[in-house]
OpenMM code with the backbone's topology and positions (N, CA, C; nanometers):
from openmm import Vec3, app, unit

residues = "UNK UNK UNK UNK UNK UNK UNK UNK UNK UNK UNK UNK UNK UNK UNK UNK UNK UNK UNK UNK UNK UNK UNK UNK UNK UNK UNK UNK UNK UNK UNK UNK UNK UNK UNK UNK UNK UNK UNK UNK UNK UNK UNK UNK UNK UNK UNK UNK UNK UNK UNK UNK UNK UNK UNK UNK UNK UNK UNK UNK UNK UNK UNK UNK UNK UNK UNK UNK UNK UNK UNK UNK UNK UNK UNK UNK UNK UNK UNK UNK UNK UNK UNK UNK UNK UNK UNK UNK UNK UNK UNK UNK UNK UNK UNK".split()
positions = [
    Vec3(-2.2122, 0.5809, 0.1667),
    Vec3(-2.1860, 0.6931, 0.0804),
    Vec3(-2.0620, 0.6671, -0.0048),
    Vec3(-1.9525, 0.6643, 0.0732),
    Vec3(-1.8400, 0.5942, -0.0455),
    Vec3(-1.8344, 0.4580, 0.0043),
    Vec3(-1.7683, 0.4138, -0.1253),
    Vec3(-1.7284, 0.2753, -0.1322),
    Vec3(-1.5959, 0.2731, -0.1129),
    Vec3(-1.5917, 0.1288, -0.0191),
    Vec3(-1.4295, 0.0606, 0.0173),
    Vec3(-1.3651, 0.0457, -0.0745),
    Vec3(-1.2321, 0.0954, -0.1144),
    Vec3(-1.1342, 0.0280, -0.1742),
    Vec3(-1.0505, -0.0396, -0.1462),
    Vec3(-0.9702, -0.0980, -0.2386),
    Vec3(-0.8505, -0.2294, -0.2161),
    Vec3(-0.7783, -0.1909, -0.3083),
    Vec3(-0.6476, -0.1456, -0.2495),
    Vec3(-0.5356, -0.1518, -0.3047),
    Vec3(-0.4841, -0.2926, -0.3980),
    Vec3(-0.4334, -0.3047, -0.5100),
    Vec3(-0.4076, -0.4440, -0.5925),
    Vec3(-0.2303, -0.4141, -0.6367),
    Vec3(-0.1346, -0.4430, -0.5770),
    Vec3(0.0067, -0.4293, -0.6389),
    Vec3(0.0265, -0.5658, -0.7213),
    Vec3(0.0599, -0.5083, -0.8856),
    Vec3(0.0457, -0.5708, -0.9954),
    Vec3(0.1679, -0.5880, -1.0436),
    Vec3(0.2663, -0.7057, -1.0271),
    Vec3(0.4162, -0.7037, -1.0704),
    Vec3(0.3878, -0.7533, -1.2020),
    Vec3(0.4484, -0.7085, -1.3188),
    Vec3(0.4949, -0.7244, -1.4049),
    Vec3(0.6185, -0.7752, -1.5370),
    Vec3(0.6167, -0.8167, -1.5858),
    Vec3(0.7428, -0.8482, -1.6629),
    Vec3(0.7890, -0.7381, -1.7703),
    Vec3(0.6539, -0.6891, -1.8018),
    Vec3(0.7274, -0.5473, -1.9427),
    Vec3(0.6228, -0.4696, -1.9022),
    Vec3(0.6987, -0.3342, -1.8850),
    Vec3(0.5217, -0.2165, -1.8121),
    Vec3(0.4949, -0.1825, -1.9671),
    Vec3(0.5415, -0.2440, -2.0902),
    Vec3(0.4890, -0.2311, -2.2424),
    Vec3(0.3153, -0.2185, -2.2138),
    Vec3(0.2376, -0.3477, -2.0835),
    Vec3(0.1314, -0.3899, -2.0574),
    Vec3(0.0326, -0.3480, -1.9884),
    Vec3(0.1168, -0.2222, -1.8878),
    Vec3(0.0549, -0.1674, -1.8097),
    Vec3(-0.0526, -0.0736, -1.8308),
    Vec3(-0.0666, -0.0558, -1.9664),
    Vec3(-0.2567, -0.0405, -2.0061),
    Vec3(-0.3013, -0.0607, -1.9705),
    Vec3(-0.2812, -0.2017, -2.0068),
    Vec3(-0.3957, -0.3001, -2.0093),
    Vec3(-0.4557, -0.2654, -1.8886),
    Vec3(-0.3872, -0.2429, -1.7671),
    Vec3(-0.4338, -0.3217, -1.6601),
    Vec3(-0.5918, -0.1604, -1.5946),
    Vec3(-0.5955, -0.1004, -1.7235),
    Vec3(-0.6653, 0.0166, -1.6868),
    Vec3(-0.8753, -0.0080, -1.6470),
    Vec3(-0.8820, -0.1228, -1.7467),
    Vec3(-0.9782, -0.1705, -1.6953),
    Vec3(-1.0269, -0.2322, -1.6361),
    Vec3(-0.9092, -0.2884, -1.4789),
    Vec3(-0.9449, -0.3261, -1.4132),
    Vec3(-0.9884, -0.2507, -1.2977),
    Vec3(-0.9338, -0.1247, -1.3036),
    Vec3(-0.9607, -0.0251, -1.1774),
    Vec3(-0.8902, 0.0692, -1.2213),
    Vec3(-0.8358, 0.1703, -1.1122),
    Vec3(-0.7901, 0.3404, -1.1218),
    Vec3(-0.6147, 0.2303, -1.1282),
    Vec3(-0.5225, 0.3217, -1.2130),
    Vec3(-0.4353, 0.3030, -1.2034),
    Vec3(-0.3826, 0.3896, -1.0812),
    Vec3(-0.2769, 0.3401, -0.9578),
    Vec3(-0.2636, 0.4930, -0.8982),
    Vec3(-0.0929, 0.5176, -0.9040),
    Vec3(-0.0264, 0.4288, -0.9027),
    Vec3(0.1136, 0.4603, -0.9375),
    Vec3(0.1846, 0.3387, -1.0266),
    Vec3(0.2869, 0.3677, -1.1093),
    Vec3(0.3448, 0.2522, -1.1951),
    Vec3(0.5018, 0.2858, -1.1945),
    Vec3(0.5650, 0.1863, -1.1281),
    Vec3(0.6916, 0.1860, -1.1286),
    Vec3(0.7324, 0.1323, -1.1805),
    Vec3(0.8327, 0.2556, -1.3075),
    Vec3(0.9540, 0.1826, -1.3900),
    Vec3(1.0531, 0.1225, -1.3924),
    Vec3(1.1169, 0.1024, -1.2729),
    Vec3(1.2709, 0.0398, -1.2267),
    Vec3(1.2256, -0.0788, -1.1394),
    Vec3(1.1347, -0.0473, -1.0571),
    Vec3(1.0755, -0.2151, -1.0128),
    Vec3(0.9532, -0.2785, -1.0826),
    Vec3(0.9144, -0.2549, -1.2057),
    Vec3(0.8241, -0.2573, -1.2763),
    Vec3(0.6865, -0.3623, -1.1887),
    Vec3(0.6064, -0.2391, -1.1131),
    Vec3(0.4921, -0.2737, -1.0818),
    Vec3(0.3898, -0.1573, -1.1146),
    Vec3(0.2923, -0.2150, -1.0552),
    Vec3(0.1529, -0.0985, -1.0724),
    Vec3(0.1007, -0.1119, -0.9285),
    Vec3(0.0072, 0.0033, -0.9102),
    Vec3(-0.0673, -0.0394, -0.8166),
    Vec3(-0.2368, 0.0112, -0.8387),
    Vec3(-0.3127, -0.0803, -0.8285),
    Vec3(-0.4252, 0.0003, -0.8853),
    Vec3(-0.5318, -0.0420, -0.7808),
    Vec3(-0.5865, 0.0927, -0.7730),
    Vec3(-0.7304, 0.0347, -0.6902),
    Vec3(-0.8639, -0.0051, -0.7658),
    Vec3(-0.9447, -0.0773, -0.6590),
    Vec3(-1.1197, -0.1308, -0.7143),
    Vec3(-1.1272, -0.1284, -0.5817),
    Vec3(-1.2787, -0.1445, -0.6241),
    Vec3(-1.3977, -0.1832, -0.5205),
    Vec3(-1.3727, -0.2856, -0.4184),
    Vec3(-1.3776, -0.2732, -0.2974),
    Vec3(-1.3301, -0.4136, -0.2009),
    Vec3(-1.3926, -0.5534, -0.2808),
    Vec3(-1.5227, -0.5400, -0.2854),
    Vec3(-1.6217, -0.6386, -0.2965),
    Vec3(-1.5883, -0.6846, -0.4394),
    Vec3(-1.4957, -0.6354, -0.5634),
    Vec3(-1.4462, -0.6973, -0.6452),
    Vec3(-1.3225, -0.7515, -0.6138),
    Vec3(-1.2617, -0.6953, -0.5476),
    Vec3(-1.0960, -0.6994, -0.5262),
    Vec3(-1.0493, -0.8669, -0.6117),
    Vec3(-1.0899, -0.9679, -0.4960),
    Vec3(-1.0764, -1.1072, -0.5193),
    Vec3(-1.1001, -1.1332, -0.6716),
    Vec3(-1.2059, -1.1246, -0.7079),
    Vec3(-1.2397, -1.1659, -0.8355),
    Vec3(-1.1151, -1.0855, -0.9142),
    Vec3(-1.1340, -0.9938, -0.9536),
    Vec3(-1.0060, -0.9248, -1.0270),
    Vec3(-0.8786, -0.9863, -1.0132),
    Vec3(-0.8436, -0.9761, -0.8990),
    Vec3(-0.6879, -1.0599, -0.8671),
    Vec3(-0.6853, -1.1549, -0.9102),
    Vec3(-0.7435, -1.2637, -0.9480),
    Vec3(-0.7372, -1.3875, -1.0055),
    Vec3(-0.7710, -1.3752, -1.1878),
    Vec3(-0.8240, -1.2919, -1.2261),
    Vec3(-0.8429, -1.2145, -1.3509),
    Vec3(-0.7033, -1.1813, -1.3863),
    Vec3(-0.6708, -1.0934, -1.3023),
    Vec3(-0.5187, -1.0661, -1.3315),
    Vec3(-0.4214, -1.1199, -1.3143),
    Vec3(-0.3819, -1.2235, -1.2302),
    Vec3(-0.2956, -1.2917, -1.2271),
    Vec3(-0.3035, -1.4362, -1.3939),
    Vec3(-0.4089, -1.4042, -1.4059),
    Vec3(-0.4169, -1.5121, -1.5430),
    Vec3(-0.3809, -1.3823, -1.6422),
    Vec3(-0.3347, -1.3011, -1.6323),
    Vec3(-0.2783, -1.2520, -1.7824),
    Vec3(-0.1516, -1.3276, -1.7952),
    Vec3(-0.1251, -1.2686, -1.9371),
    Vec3(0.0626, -1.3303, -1.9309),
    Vec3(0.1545, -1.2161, -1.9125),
    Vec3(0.1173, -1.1090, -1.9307),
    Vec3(0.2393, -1.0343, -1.8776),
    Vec3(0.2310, -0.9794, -1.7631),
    Vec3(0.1637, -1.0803, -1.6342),
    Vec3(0.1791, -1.0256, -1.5153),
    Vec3(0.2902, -1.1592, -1.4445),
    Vec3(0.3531, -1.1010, -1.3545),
    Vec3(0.4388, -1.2164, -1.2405),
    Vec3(0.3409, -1.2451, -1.1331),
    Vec3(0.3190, -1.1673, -1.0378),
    Vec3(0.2736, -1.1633, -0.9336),
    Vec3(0.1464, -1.0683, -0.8849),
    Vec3(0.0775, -1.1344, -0.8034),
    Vec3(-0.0359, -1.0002, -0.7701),
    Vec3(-0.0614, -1.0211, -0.6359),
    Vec3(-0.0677, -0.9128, -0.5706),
    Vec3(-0.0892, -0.8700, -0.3982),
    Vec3(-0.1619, -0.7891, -0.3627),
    Vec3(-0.2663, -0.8052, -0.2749),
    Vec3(-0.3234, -0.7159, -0.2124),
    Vec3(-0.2542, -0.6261, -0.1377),
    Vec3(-0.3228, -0.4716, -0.1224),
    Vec3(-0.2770, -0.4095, 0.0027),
    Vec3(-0.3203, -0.4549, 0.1255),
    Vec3(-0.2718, -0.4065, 0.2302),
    Vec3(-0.3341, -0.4568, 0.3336),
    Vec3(-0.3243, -0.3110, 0.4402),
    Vec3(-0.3364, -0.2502, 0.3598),
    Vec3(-0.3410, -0.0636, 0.4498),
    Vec3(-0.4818, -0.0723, 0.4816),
    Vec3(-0.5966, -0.1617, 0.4406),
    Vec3(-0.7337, -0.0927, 0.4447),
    Vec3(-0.7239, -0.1875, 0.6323),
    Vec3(-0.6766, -0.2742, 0.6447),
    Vec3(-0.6988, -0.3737, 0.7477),
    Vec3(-0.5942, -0.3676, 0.8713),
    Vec3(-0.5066, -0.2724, 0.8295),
    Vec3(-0.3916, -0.1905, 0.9093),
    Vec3(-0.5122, -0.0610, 1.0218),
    Vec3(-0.4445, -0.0742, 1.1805),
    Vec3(-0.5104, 0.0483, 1.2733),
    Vec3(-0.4104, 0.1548, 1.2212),
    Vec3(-0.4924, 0.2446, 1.1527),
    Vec3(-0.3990, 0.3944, 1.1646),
    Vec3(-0.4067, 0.4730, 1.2583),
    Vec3(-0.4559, 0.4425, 1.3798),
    Vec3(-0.4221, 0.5054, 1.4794),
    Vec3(-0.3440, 0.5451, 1.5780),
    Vec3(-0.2573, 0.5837, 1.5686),
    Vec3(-0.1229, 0.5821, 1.6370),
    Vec3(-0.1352, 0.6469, 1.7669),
    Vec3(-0.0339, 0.6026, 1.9072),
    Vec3(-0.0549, 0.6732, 2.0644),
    Vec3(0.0598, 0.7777, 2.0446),
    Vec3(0.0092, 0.8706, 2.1110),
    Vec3(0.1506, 0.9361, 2.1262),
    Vec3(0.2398, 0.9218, 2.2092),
    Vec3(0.3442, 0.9822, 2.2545),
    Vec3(0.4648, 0.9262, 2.3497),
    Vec3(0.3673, 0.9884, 2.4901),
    Vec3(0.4516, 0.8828, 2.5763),
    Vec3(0.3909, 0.9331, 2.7470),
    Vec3(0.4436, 1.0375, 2.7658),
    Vec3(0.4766, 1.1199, 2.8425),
    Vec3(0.4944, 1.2035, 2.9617),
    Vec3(0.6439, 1.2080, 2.9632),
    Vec3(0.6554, 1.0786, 3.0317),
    Vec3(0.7864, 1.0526, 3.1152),
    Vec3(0.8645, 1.0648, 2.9264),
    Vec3(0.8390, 0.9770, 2.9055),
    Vec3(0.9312, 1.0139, 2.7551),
    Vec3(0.9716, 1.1126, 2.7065),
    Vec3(0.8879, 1.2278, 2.6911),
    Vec3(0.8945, 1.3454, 2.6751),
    Vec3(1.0697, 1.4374, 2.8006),
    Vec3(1.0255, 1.4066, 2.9029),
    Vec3(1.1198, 1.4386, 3.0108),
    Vec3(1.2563, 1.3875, 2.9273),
    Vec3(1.2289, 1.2659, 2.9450),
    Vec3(1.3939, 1.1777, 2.9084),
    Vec3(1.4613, 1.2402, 2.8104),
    Vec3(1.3797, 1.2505, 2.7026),
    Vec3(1.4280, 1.3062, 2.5337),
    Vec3(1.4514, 1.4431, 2.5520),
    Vec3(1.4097, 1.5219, 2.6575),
    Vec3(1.4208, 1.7236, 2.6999),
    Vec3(1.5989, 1.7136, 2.7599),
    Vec3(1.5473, 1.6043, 2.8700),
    Vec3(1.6923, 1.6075, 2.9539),
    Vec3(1.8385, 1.5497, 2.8666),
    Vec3(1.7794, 1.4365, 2.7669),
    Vec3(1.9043, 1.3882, 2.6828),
    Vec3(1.9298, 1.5457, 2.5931),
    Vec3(1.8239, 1.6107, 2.5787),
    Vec3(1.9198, 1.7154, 2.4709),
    Vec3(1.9744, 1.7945, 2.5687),
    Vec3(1.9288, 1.8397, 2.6704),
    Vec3(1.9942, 1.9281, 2.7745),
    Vec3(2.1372, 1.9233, 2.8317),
    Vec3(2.1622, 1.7788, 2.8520),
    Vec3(2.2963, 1.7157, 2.8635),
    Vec3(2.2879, 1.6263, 2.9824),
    Vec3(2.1506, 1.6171, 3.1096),
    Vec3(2.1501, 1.5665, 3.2364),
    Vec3(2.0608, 1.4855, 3.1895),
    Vec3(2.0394, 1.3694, 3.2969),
    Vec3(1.9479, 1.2350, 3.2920),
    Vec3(1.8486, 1.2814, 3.4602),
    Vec3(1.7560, 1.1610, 3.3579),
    Vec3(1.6425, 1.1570, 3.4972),
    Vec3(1.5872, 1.0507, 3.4923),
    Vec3(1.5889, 1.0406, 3.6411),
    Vec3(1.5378, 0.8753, 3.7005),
    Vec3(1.4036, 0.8832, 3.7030),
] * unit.nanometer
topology = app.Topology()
chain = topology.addChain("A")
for resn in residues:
    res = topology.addResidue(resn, chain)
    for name in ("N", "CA", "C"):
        topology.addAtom(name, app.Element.getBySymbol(name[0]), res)
């Protein structure tokens, strides 16, 4: 039903360029003081594009994200942790 995306962080030399880079995918943020972009596509293009884009001339560098291949699943704290962190605000410790 939906399609995978891939994050693409697009460093730049002048964001004068950062048009351009509109037909390669969704632009989703462009930073002026560290002059990058970040734009998403389709997983299954990702590769091809990145090498598309890294042959412009007003790009430096190009990187994948790697959030899609990251577990966002996080544990929560045990038990006993919970105790330790109650009793450190309380002012007493526990073994």
């Amino acid at each position: 039903m939906f399609r995978k995306r891939q994050g693409i962080i697009v460093w730049l030399y002048s964001l004068k360029h950062s048009k351009h880079l509109r037909k390669f995918g969704n632009i989703h943020y462009v930073s002026k003081r560290l002059k990058y972009a970040v734009l998403y596509c389709n997983m299954e293009e990702a590769d091809v594009l990145m090498k598309k884009i890294a042959s412009l001339p007003f790009v430096k560098k190009v990187e994948p994200s790697y959030r899609p291949f990251l577990k966002m699943e996080f544990e929560s704290k045990g038990d006993g942790e919970k105790e330790k962190e109650q009793s450190y605000k309380l002012g007493y410790t526990v073994e």
